[in-house]
Every structure is written in C-alpha cells, then in structure tokens.
GUDOVO-699859 format. One line per 10 residues: number of its first residue (from 1); for each residue x, y, z of N, C-alpha, C. Coordinates in nm, 3 decimals. Layout:
NUM> X/Y/Z/X/Y/Z/X/Y/Z  ...
This chain:
1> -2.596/-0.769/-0.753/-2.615/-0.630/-0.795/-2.561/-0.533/-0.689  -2.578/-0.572/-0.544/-2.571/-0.468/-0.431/-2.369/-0.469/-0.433  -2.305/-0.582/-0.483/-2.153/-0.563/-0.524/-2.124/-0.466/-0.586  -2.227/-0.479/-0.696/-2.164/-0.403/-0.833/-2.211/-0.248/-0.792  -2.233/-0.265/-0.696/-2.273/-0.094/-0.686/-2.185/-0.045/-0.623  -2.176/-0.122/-0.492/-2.070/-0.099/-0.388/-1.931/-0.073/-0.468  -1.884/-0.175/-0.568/-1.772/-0.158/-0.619/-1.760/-0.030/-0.691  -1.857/-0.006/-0.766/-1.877/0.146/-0.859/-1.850/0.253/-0.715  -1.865/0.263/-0.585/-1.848/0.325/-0.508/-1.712/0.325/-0.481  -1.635/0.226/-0.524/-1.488/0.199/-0.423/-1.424/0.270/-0.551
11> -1.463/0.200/-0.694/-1.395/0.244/-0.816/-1.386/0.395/-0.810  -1.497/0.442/-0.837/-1.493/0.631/-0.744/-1.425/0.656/-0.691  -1.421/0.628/-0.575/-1.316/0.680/-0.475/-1.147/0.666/-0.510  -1.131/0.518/-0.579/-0.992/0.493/-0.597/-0.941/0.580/-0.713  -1.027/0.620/-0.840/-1.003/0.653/-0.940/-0.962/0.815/-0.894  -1.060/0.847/-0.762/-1.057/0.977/-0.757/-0.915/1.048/-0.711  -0.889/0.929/-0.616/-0.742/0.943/-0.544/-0.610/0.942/-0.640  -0.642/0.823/-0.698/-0.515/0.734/-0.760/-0.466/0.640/-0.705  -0.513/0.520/-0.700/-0.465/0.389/-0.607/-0.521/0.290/-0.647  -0.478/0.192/-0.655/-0.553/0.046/-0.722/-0.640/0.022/-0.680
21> -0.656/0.011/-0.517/-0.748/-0.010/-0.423/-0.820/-0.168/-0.399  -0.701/-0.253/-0.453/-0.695/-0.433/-0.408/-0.738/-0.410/-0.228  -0.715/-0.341/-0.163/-0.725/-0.359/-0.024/-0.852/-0.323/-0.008  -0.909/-0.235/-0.104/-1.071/-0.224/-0.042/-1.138/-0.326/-0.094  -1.094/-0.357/-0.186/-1.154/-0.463/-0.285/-1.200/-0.558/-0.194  -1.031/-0.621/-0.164/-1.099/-0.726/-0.022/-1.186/-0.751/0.047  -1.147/-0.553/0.154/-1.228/-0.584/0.265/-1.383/-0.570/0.200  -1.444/-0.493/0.137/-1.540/-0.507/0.073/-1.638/-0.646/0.031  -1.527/-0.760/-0.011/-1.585/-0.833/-0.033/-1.559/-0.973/0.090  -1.508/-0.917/0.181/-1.536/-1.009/0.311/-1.624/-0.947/0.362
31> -1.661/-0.838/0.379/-1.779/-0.765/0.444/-1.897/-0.867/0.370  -1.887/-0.883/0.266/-1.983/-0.913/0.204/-2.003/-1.134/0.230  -1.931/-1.164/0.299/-1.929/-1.275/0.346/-1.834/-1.386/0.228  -1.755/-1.323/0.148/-1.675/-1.412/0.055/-1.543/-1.456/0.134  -1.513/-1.584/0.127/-1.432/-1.597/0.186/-1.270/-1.587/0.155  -1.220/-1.546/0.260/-1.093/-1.440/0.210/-0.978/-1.491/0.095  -1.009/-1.645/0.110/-0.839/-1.675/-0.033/-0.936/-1.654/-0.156  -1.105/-1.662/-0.206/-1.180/-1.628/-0.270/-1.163/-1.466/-0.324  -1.169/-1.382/-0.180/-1.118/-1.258/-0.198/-1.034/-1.209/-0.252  -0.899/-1.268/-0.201/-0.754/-1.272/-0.251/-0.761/-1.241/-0.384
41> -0.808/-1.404/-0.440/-0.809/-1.374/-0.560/-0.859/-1.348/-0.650  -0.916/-1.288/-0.619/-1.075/-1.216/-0.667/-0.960/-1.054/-0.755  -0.913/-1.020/-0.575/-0.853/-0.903/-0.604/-0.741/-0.922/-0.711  -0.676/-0.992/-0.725/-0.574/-0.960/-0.745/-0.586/-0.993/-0.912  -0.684/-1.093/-0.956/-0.745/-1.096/-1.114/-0.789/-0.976/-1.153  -0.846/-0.880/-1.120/-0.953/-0.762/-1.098/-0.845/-0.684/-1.145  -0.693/-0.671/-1.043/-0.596/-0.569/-1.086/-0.536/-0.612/-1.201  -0.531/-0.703/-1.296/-0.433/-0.750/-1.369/-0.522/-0.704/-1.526  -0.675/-0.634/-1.460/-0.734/-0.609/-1.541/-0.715/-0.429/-1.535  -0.727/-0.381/-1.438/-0.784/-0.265/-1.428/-0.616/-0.198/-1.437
51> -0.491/-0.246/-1.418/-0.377/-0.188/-1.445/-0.342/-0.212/-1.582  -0.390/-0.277/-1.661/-0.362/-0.247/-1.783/-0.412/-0.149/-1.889  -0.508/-0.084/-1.884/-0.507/0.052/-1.934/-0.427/0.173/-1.885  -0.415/0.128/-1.745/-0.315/0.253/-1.708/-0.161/0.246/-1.712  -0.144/0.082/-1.755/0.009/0.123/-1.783/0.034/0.103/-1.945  -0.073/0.054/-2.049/-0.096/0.202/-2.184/-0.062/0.269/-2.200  -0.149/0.364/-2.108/-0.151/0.521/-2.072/-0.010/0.564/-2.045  0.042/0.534/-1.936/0.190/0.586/-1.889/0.279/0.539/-1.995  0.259/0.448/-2.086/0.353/0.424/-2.170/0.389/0.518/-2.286  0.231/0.541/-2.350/0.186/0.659/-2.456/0.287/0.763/-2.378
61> 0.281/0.830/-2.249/0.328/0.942/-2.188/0.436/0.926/-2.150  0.533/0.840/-2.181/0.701/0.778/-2.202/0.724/0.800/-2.011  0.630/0.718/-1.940/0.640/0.720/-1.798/0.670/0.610/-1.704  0.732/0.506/-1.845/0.817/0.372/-1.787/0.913/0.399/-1.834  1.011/0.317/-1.727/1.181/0.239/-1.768/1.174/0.151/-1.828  1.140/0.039/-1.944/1.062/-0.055/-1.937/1.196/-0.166/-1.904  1.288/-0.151/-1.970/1.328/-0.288/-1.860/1.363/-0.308/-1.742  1.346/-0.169/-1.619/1.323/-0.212/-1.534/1.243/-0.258/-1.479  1.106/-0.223/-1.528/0.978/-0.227/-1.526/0.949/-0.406/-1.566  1.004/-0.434/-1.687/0.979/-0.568/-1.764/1.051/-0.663/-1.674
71> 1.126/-0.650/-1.614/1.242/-0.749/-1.577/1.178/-0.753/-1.397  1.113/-0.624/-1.370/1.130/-0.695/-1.226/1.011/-0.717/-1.224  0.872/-0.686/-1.308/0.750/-0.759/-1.332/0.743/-0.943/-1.313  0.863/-0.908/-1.429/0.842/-1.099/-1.466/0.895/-1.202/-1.359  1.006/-1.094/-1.270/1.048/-1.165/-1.116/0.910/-1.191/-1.059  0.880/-1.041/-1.044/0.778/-1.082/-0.957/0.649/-1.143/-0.978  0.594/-1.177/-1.118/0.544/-1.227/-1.188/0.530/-1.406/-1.082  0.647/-1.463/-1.100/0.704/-1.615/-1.088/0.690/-1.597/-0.883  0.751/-1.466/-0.811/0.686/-1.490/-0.712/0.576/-1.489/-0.623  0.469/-1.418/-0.718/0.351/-1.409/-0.700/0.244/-1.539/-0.712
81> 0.305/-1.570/-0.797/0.250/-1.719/-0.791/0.272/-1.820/-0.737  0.386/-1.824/-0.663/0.451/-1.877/-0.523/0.405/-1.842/-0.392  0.375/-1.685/-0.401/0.267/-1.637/-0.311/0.117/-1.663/-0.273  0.090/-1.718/-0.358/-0.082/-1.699/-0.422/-0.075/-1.883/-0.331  0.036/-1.971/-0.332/0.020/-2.079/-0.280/0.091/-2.110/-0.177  0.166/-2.031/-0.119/0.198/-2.019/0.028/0.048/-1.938/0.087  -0.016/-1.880/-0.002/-0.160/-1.811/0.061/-0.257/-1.956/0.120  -0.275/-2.059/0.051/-0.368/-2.110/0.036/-0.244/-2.212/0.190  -0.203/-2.215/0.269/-0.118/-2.297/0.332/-0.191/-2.252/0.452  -0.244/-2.062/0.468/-0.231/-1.965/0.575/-0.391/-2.021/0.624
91> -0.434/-2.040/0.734/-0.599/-2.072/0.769/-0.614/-1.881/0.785  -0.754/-1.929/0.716/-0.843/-1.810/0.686/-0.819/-1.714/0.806  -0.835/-1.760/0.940/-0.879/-1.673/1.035/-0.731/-1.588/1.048  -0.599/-1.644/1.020/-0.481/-1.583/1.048/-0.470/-1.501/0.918  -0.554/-1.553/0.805/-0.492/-1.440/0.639/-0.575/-1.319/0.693  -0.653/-1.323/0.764/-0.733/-1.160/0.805/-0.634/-1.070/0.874  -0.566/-1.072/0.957/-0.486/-1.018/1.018/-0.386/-1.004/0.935  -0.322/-1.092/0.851/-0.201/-1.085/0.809/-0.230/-0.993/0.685  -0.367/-0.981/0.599/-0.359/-0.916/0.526/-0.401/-0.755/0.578  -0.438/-0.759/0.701/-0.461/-0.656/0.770/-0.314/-0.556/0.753
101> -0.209/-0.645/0.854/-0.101/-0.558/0.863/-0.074/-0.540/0.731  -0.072/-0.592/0.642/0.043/-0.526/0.572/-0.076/-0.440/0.469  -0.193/-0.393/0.436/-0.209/-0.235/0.456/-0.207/-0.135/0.537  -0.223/-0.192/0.643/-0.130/-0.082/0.767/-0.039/-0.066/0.745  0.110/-0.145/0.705/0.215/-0.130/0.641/0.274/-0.018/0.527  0.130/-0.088/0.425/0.115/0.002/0.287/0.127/0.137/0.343  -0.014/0.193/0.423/-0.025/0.309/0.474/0.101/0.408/0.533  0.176/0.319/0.667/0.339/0.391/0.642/0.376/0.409/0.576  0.378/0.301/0.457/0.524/0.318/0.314/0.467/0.447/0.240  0.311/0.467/0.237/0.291/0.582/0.183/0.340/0.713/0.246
111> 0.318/0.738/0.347/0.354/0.827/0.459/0.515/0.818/0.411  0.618/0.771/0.410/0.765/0.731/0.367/0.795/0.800/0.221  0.695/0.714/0.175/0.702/0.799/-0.008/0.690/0.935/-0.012  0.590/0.987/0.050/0.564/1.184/0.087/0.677/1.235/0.103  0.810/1.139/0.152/0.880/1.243/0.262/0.961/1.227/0.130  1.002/1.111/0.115/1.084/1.073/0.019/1.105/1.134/-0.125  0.998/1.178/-0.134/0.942/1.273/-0.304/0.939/1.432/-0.229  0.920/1.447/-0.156/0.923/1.564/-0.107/1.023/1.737/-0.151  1.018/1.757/-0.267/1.133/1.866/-0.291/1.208/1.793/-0.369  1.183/1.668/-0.431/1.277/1.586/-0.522/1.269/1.686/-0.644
121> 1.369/1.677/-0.714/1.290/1.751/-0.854/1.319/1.659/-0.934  1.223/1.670/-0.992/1.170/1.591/-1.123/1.279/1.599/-1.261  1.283/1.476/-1.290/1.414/1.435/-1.388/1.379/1.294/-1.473  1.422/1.324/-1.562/1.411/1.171/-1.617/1.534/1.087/-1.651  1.524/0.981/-1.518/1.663/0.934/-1.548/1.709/0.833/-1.636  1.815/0.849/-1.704/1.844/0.794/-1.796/1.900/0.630/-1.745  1.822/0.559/-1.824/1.850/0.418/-1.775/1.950/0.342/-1.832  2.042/0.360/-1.771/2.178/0.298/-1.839/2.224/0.175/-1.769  2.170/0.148/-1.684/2.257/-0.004/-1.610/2.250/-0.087/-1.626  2.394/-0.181/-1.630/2.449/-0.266/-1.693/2.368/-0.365/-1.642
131> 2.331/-0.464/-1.722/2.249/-0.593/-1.736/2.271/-0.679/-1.540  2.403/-0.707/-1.560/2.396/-0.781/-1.379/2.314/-0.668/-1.260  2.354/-0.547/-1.281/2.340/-0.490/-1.197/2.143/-0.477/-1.226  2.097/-0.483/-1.351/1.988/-0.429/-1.344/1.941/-0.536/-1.274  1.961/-0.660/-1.292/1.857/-0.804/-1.306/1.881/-0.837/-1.148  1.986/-0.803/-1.099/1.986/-0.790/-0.964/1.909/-0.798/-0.833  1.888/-0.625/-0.912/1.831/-0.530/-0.845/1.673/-0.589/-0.869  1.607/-0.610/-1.009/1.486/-0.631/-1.066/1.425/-0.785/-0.926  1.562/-0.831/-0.959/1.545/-0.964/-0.876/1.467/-0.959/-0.737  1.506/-0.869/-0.691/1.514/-0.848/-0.528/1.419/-0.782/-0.505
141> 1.357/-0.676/-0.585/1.258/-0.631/-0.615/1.151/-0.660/-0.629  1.160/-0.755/-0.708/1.020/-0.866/-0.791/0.984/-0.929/-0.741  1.081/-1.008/-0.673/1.041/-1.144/-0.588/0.982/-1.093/-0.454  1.071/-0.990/-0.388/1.009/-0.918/-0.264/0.841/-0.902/-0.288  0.839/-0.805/-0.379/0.680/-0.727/-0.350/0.582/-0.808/-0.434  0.613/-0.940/-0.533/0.575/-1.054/-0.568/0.483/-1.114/-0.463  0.597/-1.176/-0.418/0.539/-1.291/-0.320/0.451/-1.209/-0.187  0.467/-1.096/-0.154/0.356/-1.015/-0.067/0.166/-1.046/-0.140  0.250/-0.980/-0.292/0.110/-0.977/-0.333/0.027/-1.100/-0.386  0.120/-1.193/-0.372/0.040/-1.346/-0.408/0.002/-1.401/-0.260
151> 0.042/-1.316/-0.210/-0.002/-1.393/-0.025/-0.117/-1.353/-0.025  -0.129/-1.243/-0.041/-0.200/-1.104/0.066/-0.269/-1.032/-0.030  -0.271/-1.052/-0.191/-0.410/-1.013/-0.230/-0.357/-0.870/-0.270  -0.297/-0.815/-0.246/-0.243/-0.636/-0.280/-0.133/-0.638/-0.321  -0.184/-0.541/-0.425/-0.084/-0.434/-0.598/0.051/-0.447/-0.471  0.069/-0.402/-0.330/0.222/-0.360/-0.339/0.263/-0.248/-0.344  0.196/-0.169/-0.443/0.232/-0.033/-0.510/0.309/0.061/-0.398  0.256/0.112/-0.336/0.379/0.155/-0.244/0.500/0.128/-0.161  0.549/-0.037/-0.147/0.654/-0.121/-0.203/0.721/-0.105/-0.290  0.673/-0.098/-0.447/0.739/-0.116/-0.521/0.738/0.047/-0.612
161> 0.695/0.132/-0.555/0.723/0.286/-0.575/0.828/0.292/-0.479  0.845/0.294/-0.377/0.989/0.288/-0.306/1.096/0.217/-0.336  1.074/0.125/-0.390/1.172/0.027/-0.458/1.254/0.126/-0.562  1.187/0.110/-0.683/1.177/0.218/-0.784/1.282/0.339/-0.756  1.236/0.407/-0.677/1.282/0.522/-0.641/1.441/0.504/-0.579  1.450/0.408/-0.508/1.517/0.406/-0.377/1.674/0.312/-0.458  1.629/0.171/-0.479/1.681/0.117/-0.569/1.762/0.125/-0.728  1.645/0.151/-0.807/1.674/0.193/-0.945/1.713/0.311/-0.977  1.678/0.419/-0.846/1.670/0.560/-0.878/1.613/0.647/-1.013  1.464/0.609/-0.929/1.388/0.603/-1.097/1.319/0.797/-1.053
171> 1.314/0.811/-1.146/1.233/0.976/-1.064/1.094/0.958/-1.061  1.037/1.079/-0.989/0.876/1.029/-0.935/0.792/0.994/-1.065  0.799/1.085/-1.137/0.714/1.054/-1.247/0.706/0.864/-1.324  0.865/0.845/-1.325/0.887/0.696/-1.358/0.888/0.576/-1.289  0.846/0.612/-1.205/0.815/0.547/-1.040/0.681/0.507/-1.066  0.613/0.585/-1.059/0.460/0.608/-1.096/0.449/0.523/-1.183  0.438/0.520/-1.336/0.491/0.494/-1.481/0.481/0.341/-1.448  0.627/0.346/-1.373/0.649/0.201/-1.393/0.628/0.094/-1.287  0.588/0.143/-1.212/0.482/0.059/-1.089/0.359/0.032/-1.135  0.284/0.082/-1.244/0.196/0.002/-1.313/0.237/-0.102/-1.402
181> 0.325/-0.100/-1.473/0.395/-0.223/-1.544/0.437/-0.320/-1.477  0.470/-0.311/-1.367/0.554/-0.362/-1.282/0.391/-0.512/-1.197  0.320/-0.407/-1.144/0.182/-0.465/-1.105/0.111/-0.536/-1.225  0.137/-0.516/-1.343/0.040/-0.595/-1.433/0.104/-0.756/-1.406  0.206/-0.778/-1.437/0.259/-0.927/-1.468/0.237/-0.969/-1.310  0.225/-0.905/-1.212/0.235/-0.990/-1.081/0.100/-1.021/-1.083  0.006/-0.969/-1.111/-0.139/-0.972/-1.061/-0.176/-1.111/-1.149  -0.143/-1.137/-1.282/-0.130/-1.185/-1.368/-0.100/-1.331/-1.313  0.015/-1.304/-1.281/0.090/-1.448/-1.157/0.005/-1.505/-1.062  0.009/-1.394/-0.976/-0.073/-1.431/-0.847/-0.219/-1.485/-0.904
191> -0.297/-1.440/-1.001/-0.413/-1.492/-1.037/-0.427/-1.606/-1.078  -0.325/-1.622/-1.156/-0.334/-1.759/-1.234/-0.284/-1.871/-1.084  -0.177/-1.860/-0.969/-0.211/-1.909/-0.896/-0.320/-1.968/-0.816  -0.421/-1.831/-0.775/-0.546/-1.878/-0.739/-0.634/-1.938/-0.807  -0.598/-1.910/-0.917/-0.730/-1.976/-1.038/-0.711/-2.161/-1.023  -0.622/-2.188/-1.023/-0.535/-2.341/-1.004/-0.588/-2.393/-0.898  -0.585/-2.311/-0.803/-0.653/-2.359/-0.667/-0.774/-2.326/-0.639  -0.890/-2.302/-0.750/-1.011/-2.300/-0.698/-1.039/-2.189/-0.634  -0.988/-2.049/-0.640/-1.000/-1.996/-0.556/-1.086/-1.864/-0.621  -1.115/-1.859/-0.749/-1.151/-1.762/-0.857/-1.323/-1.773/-0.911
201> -1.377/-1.669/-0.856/-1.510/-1.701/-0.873/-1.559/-1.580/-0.976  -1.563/-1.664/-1.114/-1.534/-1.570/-1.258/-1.701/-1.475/-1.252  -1.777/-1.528/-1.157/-1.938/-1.425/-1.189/-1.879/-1.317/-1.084  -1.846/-1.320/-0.993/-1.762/-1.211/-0.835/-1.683/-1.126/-0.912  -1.603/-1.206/-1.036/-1.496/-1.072/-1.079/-1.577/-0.995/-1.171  -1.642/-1.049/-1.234/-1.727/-0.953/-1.340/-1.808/-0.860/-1.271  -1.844/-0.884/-1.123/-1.951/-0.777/-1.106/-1.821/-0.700/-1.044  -1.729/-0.705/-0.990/-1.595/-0.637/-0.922/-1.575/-0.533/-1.056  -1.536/-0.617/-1.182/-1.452/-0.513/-1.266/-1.602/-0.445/-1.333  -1.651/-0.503/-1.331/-1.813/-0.362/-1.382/-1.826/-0.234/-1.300
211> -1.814/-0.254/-1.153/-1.830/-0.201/-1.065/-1.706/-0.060/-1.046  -1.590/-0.148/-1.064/-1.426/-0.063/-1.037/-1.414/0.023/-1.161  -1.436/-0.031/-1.276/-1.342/0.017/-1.421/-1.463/0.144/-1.410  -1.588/0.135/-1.390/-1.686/0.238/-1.441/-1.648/0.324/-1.317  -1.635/0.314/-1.219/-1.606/0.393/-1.122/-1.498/0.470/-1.107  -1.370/0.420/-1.165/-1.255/0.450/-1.141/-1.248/0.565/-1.259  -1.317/0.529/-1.370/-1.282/0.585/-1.501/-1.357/0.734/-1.482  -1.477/0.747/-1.426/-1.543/0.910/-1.330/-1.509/0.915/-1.236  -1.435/0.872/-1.133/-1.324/0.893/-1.034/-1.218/0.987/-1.106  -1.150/0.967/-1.178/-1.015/0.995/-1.227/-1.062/1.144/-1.333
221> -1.200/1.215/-1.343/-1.223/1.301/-1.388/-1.243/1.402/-1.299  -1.211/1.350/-1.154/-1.273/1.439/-1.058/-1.157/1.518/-1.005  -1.030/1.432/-1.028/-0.936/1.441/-0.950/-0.838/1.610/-0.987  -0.856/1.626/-1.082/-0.787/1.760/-1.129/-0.895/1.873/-1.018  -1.013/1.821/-0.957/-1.032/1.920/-0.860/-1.026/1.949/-0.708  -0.945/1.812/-0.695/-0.918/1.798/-0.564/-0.771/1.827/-0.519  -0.781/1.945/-0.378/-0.653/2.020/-0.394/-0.561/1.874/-0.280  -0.415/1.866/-0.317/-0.292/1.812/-0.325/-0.305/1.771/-0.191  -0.329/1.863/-0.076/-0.346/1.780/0.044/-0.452/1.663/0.080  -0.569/1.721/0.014/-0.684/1.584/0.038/-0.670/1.508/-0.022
231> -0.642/1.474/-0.123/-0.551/1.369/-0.220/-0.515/1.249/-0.146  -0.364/1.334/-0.077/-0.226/1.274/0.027/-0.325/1.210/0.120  -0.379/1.282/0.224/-0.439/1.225/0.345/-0.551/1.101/0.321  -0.627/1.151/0.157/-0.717/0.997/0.137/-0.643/0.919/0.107  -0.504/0.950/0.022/-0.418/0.798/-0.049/-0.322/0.728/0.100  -0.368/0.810/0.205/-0.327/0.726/0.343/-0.433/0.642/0.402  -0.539/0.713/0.384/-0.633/0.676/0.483/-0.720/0.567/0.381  -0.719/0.525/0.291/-0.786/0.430/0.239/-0.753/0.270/0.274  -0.599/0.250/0.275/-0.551/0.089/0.346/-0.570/0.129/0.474  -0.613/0.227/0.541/-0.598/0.196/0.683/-0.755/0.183/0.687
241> -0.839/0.239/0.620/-0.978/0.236/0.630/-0.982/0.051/0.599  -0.944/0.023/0.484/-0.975/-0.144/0.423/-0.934/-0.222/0.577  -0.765/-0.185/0.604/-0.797/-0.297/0.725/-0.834/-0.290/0.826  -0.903/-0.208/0.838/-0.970/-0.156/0.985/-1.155/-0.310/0.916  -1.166/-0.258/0.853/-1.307/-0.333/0.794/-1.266/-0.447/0.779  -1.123/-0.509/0.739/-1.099/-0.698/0.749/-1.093/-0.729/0.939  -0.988/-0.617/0.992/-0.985/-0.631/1.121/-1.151/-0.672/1.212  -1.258/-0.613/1.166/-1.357/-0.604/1.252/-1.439/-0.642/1.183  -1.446/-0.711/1.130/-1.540/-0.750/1.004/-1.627/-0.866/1.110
C-alpha cells in the first residue's frame, strides 16, 4: 500500500511536469529495497503501459510522423530486448551507478533540448524521405536509445527527442508526438526481455501503475498552471533528483 501511495506521489509530480518518470520509478523502488534488474523491469513494463494513452492522444492531435515514429520504435523495439539481457550480465552493485549516470546524462540532454528548441519556430514538417534514407536513420536511432533503455530501465525520451529533432528534423511539436510512439514498442521489448528472465514482479507493477496512471492523470490537470520556467527547471531536476536517491540509496 505505502508503494501505491508513494507512486500516486511520483505520478503527480511526473504528470505535472510532463515526463515518464522510469527514473523515479526506479529509484523509488530501490529505496524501497527491490532489487534493481526487478526494478528495471518493473519500470520499463509500467511505461509500455502508461505511454500508450499518450501516444493516442498525440495521434488524435496529428503529433506523430508515424513512420518515423513506427520504424525506429520497432528498431528499437528488437534492441531493447537485447538490452534488457546485456542488463541481466551487469552485477547489481555496478547497474546502480550505471543507471545513475545515464539520468545524469538524461538531465544534460534536457538542458541541450532547451537550447536546441529555443526560438525554433514551430512547423510541421513534411515527411517525405525516401525509404533507405528513412530506415537508416530509424536504424541508428532505435537501436541506439533501444538498447540504453533495455539496460538501464529508462523511456530515453530525451535521447530520442534529440534524435527526432536533430536527425529526422522533426519540429518540436512532432518530436514530442513521436517520442511517445517511439517509447511504446521499446518498453514493450525491453519488458518482455525481463519478463523471460524472471525479472517481472506482476503484484509490484500493479501497485506502480495504480499509483502512476492516477497520479499522472491529476498531475497533467495542474500543469496549464504552472508558469514555463518551473516546468523547465523540474523537467531537469527530476533525473538528477532519481539518481542522486539510486546513488545513495
């Protein structure tokens, strides 16, 4: 019960921001003495749930590319689940750190994305590229921020919003859009990895997604009142908060 509350607390907060929030998920539930490839994939089943209403949503609101979206999902789909078992290779005491850095990581790439969107103006670009060039690109893409998130338990999302952007030259809005499409099929991957390996503890996710979906869903009503800078500075300070709590846990 004391999960499912805690999680309704994280769901809040993430919903309030806008962020998946796999990294609090974690540290949350190593705080709580679960052990971390348990965690892993705890998280990363949890997202494969909680990103699918929201990439619905962005779809209804024509806020995917979808075959860029479809194509570098299903890459990363196949390396996430390659991830999820190079995870289970890593001893516990080194996946703490390693999943440490790379939301410290996340946290830069967000800081990167600010600058990067910064005065962009908003466009919807027309997706015209030719099949080699897309599947390419999808390739390098997929498999990259794939296999992170089958290691390491985390969406990626600011990975693969820079990708997006940087790569496909997707505009912010379709960035957004399609970084939830993009996260459904990996989480999907990476889960069904851990599930194979024992690593999926189906009563942990139910009190996780009771906890997140109700939280996130009055989170995300709050957010039209929170002005643009506190937003930015919480959608930084939340992976640095999670691995500060795996770090010292």
């Amino acid at each position: 019960m004391l999960i499912t509350l805690t999680m309704l607390v994280i769901g809040l907060i993430c919903g309030f921001i806008g962020v998946g929030g796999a990294g609090f998920i974690i540290s949350i539930l190593v705080l709580f003495h679960i052990p971390i490839h348990t965690a892993l994939g705890t998280s990363l089943a949890a997202m494969a749930f909680t990103t699918l209403s929201g990439t619905y949503s962005h779809m209804k609101e024509g806020n995917i590319a979808l075959r860029a979206g479809v194509w570098t999902g299903g890459f990363g789909a196949i390396a996430a689940y390659f991830g999820s078992r190079l995870s289970s290779l890593i001893p516990s005491e080194h996946l703490h750190y390693l999943t440490a850095g790379m939301l410290l990581l996340s946290a830069v790439l967000l800081i990167v994305r600010f600058f990067i969107t910064k005065g962009r103006i908003e466009e919807t670009i027309n997706e015209k590229l030719g099949y080699p060039s897309l599947l390419m690109k999808a390739l390098i893409l997929g498999m990259t921020t794939g296999l992170l998130s089958g290691a390491f338990g985390i969406g990626s999302a600011p990975f693969i919003q820079i990708g997006l952007l940087l790569i496909f030259g997707l505009s912010i809005r379709q960035s957004i859009g399609t970084t939830m499409l993009v996260i459904l099929p990996i989480a999907v991957g990476g889960g069904f990895g851990y599930v194979m390996q024992g690593y999926l503890d189906y009563m942990l996710l139910l009190q996780v997604l009771a906890g997140t979906m109700i939280g996130a869903y009055l989170g995300a009503k709050l957010t039209k009142f929170a002005p643009r800078p506190l937003l930015k500075t919480a959608m930084v300070a939340t992976p640095v908060v999670a691995a500060l709590l795996i770090l010292f846990e």
